[in-house]
N, C-alpha and C positions, 0 to 999 in steps of 0.2 A: 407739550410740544414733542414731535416725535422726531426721529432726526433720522434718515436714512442713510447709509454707506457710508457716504460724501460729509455730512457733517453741514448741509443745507440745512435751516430749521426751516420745519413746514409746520403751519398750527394746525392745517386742515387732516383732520385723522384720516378721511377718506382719498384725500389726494398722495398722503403718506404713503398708504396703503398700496394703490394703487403705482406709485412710483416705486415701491420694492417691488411690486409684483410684475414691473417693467426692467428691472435692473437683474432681478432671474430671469428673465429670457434671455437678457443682457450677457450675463455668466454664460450661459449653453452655448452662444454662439460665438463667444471669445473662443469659447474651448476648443468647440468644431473649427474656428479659423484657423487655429494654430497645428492641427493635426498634417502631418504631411506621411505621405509612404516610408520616408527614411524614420523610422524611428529616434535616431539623433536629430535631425531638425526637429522633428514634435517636441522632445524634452525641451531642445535651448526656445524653440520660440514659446513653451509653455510657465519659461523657467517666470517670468516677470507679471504672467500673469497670473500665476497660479499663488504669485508673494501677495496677490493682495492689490489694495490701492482706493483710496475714495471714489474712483468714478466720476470723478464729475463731470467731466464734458460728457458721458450718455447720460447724467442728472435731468444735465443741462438741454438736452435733446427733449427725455420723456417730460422735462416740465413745459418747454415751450409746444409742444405738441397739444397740451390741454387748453390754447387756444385753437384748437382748432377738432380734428378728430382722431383723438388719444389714442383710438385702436386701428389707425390706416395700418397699412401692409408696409409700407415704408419705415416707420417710425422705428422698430428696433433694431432692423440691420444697417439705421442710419448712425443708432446710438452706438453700433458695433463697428461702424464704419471709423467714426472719431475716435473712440479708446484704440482700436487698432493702430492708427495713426499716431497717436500719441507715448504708447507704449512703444515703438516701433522708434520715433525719437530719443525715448530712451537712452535705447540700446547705444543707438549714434553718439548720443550727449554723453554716456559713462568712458565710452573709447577717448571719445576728444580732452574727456576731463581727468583721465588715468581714475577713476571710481572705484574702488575698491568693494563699495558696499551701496545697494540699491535693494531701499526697500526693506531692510533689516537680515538679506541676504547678500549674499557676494554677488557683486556683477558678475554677467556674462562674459564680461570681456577678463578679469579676474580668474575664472573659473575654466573658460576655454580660449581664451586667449582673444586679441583684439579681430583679427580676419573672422573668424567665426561669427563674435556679437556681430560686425558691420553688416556680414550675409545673410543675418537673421532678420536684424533688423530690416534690410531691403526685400526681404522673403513673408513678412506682416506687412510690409506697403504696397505688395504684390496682394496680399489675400484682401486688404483692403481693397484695392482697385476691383477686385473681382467680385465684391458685393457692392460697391458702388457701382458698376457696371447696368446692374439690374434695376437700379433707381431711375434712369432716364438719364438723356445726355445735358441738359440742364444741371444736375446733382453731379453730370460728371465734370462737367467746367468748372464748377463752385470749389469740388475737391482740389481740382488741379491747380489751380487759382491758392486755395488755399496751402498747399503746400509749396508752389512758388515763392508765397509770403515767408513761410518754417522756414525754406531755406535761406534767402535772403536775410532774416535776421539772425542765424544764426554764421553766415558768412561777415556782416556787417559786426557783429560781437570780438567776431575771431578776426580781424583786421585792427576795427579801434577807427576812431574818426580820423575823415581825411583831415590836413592842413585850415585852418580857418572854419571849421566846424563846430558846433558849440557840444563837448562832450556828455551838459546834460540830457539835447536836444535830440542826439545821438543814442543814449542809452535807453530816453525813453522808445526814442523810433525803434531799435530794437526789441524794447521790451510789447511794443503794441504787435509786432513781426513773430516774435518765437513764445510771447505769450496771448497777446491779444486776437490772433487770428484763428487758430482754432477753436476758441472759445466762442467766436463769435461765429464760424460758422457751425457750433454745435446747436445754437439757438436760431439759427437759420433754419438749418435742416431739421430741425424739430417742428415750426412753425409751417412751413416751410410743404412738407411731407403731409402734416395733419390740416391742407386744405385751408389754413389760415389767410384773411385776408393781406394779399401784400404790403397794406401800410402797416399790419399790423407786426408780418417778416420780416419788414425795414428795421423798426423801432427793436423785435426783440433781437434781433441782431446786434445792432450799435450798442446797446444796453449791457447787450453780453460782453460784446467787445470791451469796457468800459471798466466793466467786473472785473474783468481780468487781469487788464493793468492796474487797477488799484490793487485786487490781489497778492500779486508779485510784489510791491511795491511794498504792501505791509508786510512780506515777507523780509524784505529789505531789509524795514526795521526791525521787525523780533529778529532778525539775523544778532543786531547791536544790541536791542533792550532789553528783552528777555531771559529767563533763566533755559535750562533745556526741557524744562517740564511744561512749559507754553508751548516752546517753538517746536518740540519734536527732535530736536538735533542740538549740537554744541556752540553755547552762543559765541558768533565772532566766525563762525566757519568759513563762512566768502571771505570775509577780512584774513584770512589767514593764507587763504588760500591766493591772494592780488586779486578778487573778483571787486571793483570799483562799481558796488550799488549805487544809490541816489545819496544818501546819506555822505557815502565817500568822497563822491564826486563835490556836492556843496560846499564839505569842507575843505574842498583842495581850491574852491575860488574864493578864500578867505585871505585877503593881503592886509590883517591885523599881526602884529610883532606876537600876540598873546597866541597866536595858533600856530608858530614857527615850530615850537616840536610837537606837535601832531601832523601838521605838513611833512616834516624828516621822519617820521614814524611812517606814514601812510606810503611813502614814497619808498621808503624803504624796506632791508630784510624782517617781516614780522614774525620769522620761525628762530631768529635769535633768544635766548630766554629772556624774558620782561618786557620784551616788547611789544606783544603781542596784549597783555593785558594791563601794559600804562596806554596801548591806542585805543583799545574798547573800552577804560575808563573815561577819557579825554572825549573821545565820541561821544558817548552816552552823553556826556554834559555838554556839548557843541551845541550850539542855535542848528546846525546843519540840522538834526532832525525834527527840528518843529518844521522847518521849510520842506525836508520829505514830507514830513503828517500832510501838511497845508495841499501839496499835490497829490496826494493819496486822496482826499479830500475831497478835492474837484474832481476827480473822475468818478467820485464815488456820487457825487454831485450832480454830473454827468449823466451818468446811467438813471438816477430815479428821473431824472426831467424826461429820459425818453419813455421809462416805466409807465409815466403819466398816461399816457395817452392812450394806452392798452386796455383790453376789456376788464369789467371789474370780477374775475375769476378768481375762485381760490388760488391759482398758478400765479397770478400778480402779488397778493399778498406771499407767495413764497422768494418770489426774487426782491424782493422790498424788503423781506428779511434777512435776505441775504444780502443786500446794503448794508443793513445795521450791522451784521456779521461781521461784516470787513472792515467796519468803522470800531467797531469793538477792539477788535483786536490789532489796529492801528494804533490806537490809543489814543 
């Protein structure tokens, strides 16, 4: 099994292949985006790119394309289109979240201060527009659209459900807004670009979109179950930080006597000493995460039902395995 960038398992050696050899062109043209005259903007908008990163939404581009015609003219600066975008949120999200560390380097907002990262970041959604541009005005509604949705949910996060709201109902709608939506139109535009038949657009769209939030969602969990050598980062870090994942969230609609101090823990200062790991203990053992698994689940559910219907391509068996993927590592 060969695993490109992203950490997608592909069985097909030759569709492997061929998607690295898609994700280098990938590289060239991030790079070329981020070049500007001022030589200080080149560095700050090269700084995030240049740390690295799976890739996957241009994965998710050059896979969905192999329904269709893997080498159109479209295909890689659509895949360059989406990492720019995404990367470009970044930048936004480390400001908003006081980040110190993105990516195994210092943020940019860290390093040169918050005004800068913001400017940068709107300085990659500018170079973004400007190779979406060239795709047609079709590719350029779908962007716009789809960055309507990034902001919306990241507006909808940083509020908190109105009055009478139901805040799991809530966090999922955001998580399908700041994470399901670029994902989904990366496999749009992949399908999309390579001349793919529209039902077939449809399908690997939704599919992506679907991935996605199950994704996040298992992130959710390794945030709680995990050690740091799973999750990549220190288990409990949203918990630590107030971020009310799915997991958090179920256990706070728990009116059993037996979950009153995980309720006062959850609700409360977790940066106190012990408190922080008597509530990722307490968690861990909560029914609350089997009910996360179970919705991680359905979406993951989800997506192979619309998988179904798509051509039977090496590129299908890649996102099938990348079902499994994220069902693996749910748990």
């Amino acid at each position: 099994m060969s695993q490109p960038s992203l950490g997608v398992p592909i069985l097909d050696e030759g569709l492997a292949k061929r998607i690295e050899s898609g994700l280098e062109a990938v590289e060239v043209r991030l790079r070329e985006a981020a070049e500007s005259e001022n030589a200080f903007v080149s560095e700050v908008a090269r700084h995030l790119i240049d740390a690295g990163g799976k890739r996957f939404r241009a994965t998710l581009v050059l896979l969905a394309a192999q329904f269709g015609d893997p080498d159109a003219a479209g295909v890689v600066p659509a895949a360059t289109v989406v990492e720019l975008t995404h990367v470009a949120t970044l930048y936004h999200d480390d400001v908003m979240d006081e980040a110190l560390v993105r990516r195994g380097e210092p943020s940019a907002n860290s390093r040169w201060g918050n005004t800068v990262a913001i400017l940068v970041g709107d300085y990659l959604f500018a170079r973004a527009s400007d190779i979406v541009a060239d795709l047609g005005p079709e590719i350029v509604r779908i962007q716009a659209r789809t960055f309507s949705r990034l902001v919306h949910g990241q507006i909808q996060e940083t509020v908190g459900p109105r009055p009478g709201v139901d805040p799991v109902e809530h966090y999922l709608q955001v998580v399908a807004d700041k994470t399901g939506a670029l994902i989904a139109t990366s496999g749009r535009f992949g399908a999309m670009l390579a001349g793919a038949e529209p039902v077939v657009v449809n399908a690997v769209s939704r599919a992506c979109e679907r991935i996605g939030i199950a994704f996040q969602l298992s992130d959710d969990l390794l945030d709680i179950a995990s050690d740091s050598d799973q999750s990549g980062k220190t288990p409990g870090t949203d918990l630590r930080e107030g971020v009310r994942t799915l997991p958090v969230l179920h256990a706070l609609t728990s009116a059993s006597p037996e979950d009153a101090r995980l309720r006062e823990l959850l609700t409360g200062d977790l940066t106190e000493p012990g408190r922080h790991g008597e509530a990722l203990a307490l968690l861990r053992a909560h029914p609350a995460m089997d009910r996360a698994r179970v919705e991680a689940l359905r979406w993951v559910d989800e997506a192979r039902a619309e998988l179904e219907s798509l051509p039977d391509v090496p590129a299908k068996a890649a996102f099938q395995a990348l079902c499994d993927y994220v069902l693996e590592r749910t748990g």
